[in-house]
VOBA-1610 file (N, C-alpha, C; in pm, whole numbers, padded with zeros to 5 digits, always signed):
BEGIN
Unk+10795+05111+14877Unk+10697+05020+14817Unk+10557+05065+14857Unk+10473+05035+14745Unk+10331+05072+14763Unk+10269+04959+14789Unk+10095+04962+14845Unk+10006+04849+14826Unk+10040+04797+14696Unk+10039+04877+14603Unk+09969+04832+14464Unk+10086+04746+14404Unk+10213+04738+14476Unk+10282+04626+14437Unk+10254+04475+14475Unk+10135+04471+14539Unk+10105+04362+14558Unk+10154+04252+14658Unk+10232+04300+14775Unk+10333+04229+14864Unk+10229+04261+15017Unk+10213+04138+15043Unk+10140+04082+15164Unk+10190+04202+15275Unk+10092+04248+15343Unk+10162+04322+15425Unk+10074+04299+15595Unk+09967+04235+15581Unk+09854+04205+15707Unk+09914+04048+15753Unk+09965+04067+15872Unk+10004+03939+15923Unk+09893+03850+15984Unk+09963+03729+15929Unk+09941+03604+16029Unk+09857+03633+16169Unk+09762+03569+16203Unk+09672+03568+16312Unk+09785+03550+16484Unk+09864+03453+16445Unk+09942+03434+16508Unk+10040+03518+16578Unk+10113+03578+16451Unk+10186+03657+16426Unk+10167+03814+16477Unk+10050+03856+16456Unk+09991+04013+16492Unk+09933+03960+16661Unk+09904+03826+16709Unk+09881+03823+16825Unk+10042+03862+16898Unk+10102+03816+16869Unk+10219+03840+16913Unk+10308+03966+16948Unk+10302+04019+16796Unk+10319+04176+16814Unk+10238+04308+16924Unk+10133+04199+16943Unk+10020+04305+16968Unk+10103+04283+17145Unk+10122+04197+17176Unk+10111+04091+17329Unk+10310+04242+17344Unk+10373+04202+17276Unk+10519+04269+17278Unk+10486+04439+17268Unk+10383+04479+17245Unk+10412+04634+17228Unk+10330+04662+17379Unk+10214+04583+17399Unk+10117+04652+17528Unk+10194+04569+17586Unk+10337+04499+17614Unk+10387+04487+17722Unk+10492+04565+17738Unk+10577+04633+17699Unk+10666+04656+17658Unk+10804+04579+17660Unk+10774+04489+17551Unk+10881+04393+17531Unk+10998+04428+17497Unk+11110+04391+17510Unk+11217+04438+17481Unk+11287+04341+17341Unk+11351+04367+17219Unk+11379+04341+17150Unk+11497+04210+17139Unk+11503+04143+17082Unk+11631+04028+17091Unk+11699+04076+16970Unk+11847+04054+17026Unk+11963+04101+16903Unk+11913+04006+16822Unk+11976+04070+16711Unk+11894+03995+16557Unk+12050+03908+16564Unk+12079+03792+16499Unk+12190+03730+16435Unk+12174+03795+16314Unk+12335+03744+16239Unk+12376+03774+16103Unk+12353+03648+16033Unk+12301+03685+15928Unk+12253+03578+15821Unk+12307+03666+15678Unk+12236+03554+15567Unk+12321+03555+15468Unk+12167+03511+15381Unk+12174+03542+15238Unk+12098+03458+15149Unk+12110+03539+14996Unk+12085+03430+14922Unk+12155+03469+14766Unk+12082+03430+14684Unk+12044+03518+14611Unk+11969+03521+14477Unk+12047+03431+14383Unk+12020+03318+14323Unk+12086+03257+14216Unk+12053+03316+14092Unk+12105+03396+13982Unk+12019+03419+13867Unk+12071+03387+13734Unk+12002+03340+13638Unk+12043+03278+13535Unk+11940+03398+13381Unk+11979+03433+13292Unk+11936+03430+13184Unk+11821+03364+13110Unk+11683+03410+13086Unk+11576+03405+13011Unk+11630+03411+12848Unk+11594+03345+12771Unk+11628+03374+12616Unk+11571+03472+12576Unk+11675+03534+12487Unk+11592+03642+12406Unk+11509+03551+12263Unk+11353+03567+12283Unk+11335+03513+12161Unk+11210+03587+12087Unk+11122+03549+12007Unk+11037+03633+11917Unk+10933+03624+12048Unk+10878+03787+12055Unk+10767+03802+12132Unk+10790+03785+12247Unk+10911+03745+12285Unk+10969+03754+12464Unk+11129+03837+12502Unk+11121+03955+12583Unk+11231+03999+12591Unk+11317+03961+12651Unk+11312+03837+12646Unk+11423+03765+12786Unk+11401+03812+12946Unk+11476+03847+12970Unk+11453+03896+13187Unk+11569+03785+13271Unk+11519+03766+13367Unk+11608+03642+13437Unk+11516+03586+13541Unk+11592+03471+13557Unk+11479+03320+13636Unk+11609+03317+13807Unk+11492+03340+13898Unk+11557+03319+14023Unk+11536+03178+14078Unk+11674+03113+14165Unk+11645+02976+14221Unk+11580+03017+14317Unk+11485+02970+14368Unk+11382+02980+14479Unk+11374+02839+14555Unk+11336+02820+14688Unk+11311+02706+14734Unk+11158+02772+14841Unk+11113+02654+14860Unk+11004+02636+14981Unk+11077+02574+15032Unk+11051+02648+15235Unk+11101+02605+15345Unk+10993+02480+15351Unk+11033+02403+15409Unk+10954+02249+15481Unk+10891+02337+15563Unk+10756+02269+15615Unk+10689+02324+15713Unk+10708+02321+15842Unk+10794+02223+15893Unk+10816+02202+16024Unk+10989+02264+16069Unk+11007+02360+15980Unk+11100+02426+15998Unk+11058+02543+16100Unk+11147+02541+16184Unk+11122+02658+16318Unk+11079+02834+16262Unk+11195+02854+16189Unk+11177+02996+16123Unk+11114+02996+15914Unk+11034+03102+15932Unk+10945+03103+15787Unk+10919+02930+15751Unk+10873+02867+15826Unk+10859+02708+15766Unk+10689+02715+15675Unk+10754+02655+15522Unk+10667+02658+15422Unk+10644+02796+15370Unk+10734+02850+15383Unk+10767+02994+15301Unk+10876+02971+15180Unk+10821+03121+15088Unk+10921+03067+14963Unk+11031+03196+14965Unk+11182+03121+14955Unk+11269+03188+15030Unk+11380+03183+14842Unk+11508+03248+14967Unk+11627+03169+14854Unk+11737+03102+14949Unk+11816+03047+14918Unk+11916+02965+15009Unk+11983+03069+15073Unk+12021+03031+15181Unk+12110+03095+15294Unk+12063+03031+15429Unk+12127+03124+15525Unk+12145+03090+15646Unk+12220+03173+15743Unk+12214+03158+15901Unk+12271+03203+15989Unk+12448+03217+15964Unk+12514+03319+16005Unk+12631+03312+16003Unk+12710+03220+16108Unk+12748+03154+16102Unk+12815+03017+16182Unk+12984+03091+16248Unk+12999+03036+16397Unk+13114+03060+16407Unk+13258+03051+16358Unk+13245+02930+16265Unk+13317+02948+16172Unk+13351+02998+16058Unk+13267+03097+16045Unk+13219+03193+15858Unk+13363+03287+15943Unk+13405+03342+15844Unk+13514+03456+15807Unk+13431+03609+15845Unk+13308+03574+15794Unk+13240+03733+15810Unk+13080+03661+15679Unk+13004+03763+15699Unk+12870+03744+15627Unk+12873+03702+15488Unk+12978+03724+15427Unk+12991+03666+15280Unk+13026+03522+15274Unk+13160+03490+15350Unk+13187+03382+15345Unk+13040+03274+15411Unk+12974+03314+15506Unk+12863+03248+15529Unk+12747+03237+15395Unk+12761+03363+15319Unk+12672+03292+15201Unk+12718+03190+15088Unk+12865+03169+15073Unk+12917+03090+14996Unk+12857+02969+15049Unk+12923+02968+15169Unk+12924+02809+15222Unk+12732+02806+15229Unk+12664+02873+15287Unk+12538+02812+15298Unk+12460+02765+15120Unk+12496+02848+15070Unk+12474+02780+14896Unk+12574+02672+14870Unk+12670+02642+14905Unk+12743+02537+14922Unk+12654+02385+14918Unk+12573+02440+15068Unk+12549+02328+15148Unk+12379+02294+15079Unk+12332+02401+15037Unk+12211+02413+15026Unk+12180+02354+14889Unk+12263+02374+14780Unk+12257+02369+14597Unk+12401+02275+14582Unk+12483+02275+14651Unk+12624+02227+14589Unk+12721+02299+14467Unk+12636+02458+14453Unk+12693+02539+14374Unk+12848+02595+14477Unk+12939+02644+14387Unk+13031+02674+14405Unk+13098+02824+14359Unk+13035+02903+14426Unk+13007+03034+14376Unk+13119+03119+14366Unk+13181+03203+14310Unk+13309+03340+14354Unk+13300+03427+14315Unk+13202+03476+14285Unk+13157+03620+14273Unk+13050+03653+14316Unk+12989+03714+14420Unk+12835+03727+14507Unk+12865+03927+14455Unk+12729+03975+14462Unk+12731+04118+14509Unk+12617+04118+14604Unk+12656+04251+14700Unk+12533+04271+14776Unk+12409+04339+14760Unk+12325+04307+14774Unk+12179+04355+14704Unk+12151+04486+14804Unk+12070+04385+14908Unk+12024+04480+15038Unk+12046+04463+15203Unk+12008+04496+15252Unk+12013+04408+15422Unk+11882+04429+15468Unk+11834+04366+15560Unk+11733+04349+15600Unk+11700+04317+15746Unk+11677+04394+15871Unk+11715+04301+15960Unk+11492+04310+16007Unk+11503+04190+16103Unk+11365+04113+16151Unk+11313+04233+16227Unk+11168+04280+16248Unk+11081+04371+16315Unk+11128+04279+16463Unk+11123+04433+16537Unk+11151+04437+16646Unk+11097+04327+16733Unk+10944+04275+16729Unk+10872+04219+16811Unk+10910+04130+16783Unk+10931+04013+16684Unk+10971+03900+16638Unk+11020+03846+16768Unk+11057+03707+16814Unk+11069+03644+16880Unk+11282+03591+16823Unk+11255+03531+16711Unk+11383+03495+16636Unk+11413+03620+16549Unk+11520+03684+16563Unk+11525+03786+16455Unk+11692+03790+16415Unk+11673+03835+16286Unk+11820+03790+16174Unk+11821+03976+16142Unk+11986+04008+16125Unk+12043+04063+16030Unk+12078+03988+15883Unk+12042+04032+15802Unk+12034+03944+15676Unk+12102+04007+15559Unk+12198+03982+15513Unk+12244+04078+15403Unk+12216+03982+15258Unk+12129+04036+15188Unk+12075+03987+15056Unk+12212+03978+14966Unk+12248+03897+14876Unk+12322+03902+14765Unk+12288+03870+14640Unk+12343+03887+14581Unk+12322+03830+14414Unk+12414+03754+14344Unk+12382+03660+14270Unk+12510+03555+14208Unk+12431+03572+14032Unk+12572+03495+13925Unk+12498+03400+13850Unk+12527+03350+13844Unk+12420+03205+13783Unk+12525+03062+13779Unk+12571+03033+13706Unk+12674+02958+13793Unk+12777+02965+13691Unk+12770+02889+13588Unk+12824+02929+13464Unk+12842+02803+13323Unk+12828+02694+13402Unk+12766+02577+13277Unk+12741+02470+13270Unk+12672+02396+13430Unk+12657+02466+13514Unk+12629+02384+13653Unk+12510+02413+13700Unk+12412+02345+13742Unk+12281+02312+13781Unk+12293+02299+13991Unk+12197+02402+14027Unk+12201+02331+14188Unk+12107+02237+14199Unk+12134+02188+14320Unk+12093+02030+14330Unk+12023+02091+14494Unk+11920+02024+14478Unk+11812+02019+14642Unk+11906+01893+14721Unk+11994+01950+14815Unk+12065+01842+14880Unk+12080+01904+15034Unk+12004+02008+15078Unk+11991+02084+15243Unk+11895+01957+15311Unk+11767+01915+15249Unk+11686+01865+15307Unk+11590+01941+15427Unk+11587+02092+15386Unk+11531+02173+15419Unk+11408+02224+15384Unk+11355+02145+15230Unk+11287+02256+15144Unk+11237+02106+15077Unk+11089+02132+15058Unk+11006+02046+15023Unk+10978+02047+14848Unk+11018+02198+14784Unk+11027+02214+14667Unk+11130+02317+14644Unk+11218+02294+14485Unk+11320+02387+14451Unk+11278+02410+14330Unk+11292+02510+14267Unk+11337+02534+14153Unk+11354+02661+14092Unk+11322+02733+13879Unk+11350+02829+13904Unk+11234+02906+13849Unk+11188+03029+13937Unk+11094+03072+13880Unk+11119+03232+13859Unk+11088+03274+13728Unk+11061+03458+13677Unk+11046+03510+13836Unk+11094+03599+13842Unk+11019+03707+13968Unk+10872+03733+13968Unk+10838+03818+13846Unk+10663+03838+13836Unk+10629+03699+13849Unk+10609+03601+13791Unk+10526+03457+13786Unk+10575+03422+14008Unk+10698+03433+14003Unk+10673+03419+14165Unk+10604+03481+14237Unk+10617+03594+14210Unk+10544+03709+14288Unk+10390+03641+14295Unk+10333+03673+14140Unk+10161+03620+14086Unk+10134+03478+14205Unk+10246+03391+14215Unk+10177+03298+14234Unk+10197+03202+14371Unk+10271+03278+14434Unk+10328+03317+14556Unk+10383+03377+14685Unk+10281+03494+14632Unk+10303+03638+14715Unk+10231+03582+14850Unk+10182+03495+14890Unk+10078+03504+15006Unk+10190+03385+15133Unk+10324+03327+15048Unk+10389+03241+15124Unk+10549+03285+15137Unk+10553+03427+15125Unk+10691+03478+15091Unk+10674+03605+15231Unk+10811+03600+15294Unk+10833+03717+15447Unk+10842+03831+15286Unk+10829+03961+15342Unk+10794+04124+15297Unk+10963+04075+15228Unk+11071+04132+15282Unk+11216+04062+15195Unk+11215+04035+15092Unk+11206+03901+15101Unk+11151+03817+14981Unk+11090+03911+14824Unk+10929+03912+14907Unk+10866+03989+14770Unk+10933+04088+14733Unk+10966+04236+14820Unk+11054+04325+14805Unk+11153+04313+14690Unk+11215+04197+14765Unk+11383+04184+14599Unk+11316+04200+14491Unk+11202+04048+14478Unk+11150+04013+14325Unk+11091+04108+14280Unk+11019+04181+14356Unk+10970+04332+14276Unk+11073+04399+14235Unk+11208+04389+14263Unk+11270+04511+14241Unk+11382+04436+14121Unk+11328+04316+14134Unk+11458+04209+14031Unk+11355+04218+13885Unk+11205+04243+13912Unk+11091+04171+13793Unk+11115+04272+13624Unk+11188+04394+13692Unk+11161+04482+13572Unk+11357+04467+13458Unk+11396+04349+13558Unk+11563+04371+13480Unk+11553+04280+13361Unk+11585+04293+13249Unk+11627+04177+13144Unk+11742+04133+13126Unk+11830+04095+13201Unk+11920+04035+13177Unk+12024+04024+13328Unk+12052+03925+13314Unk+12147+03902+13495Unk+12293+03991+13490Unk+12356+04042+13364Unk+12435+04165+13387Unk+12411+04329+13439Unk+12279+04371+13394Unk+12185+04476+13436Unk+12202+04461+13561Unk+12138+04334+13652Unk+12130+04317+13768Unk+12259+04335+13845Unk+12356+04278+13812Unk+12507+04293+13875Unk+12551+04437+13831Unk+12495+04510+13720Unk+12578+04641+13746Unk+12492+04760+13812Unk+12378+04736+13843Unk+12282+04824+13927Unk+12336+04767+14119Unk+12396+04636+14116Unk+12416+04601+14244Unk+12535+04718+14282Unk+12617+04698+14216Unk+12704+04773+14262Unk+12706+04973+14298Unk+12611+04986+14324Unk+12577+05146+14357Unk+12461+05084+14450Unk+12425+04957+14510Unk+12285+04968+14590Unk+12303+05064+14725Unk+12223+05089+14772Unk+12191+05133+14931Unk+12176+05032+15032Unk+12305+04985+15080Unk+12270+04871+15190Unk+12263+04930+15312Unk+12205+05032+15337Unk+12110+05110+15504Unk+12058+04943+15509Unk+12057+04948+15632Unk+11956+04782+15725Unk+11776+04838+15680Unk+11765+04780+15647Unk+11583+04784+15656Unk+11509+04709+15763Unk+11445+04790+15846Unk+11368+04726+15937Unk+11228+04735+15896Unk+11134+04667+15860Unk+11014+04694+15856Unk+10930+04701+15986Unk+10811+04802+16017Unk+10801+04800+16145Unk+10619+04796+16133Unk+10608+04759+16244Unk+10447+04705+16260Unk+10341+04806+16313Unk+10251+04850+16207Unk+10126+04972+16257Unk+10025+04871+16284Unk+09980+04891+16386Unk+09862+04809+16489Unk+09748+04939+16450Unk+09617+04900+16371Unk+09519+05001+16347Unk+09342+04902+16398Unk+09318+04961+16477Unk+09184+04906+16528Unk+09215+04725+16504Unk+09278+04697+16579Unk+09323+04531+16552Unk+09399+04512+16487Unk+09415+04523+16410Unk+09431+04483+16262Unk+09637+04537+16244Unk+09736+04400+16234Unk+09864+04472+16275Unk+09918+04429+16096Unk+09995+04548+16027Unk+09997+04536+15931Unk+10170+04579+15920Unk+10276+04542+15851Unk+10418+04554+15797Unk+10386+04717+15746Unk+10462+04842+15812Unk+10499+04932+15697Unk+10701+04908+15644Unk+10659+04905+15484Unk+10809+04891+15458Unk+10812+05015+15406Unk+11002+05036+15346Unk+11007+05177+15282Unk+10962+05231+15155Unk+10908+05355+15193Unk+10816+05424+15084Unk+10703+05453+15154Unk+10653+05316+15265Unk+10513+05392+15282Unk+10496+05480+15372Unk+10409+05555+15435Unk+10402+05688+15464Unk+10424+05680+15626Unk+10383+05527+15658Unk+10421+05465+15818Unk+10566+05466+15861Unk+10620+05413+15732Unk+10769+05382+15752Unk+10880+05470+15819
//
């Protein structure tokens, strides 16, 4: 990924204090947990003057949520001692999150948290569609707003409240027209872990992800 895709890459005041405090100390890293999270995607119409594409379920975290709180995410969650393994944790967390009832997921990407982070996740991205006739329902009580928005229009209008992840997918979901495209490009992805890692330049601590020349 380049600048010119438009994905936030200069952290949080907070955030780059932090990093900065973990590298001139030499902090040592915390195992990441396994997490889970799933693209819901549904079909855009094909109609005059619009080529169709597909609409992702998206939610905003509540703000007083510990991790990304008031960030715009997709449902998932930590893998629980009772999950089978990382998939079965994304069923059940869309389960719990939409009341969708999913059986077919593919895996997109993985993603695990920069080293300095304090809370850090292994995350394996998936992809669904929804299914006929059924609508998810905001019933986590996690997320202050749900619904479904284009990738580009998310990106445009939301890039400044979304972790690097996040934007990453929708850039890479914005150019598909149709949610079968998407499921048959899943199946050949590259799930290598992506770590994005943090260049500290005269202050200033900024995300390199892959592609850029830091990375």
């Amino acid at each position: 990924m380049t600048e010119d895709d438009g994905i936030v890459r200069t952290l949080p005041n907070a955030l780059a204090a932090h990093a900065r405090h973990f590298y001139n100390s030499g902090g040592t890293p915390v195992e990441p947990r396994r997490a889970a999270t799933v693209l819901i995607l549904r079909d855009l119409p094909y109609t005059a003057g619009a080529p169709g594409g597909v609409e992702v379920y998206m939610l905003r975290r509540a703000a007083s949520m510990v991790f990304a709180g008031g960030m715009y995410a997709f449902p998932g969650g930590r893998v629980d001692p009772s999950d089978i393994d990382v998939l079965s944790a994304a069923v059940r967390e869309v389960r719990e999150e939409t009341g969708l009832r999913l059986t077919e997921l593919h895996a997109w990407s993985r993603w695990v948290t920069p080293e300095f982070e304090p809370r850090r996740y292994d995350t394996w991205f998936y992809v669904a569609r929804l299914p006929e006739g059924a609508q998810p329902l905001d019933i986590s009580g996690e997320a202050d707003w749900a619904g479904w928005l284009p990738p580009k229009r998310a990106l445009a209008d939301h890039n400044d409240q979304m972790l690097p992840p996040t934007a990453v997918t929708l850039t890479e979901l914005s150019g598909f027209n149709s949610v079968d495209s998407v499921l048959t490009v899943a199946e050949d992805r590259d799930l290598t872990p992506i770590t994005p890692r943090a260049v500290i330049d005269n202050g200033t601590v900024r995300l390199a992800l892959p592609g850029d020349p830091e990375f």
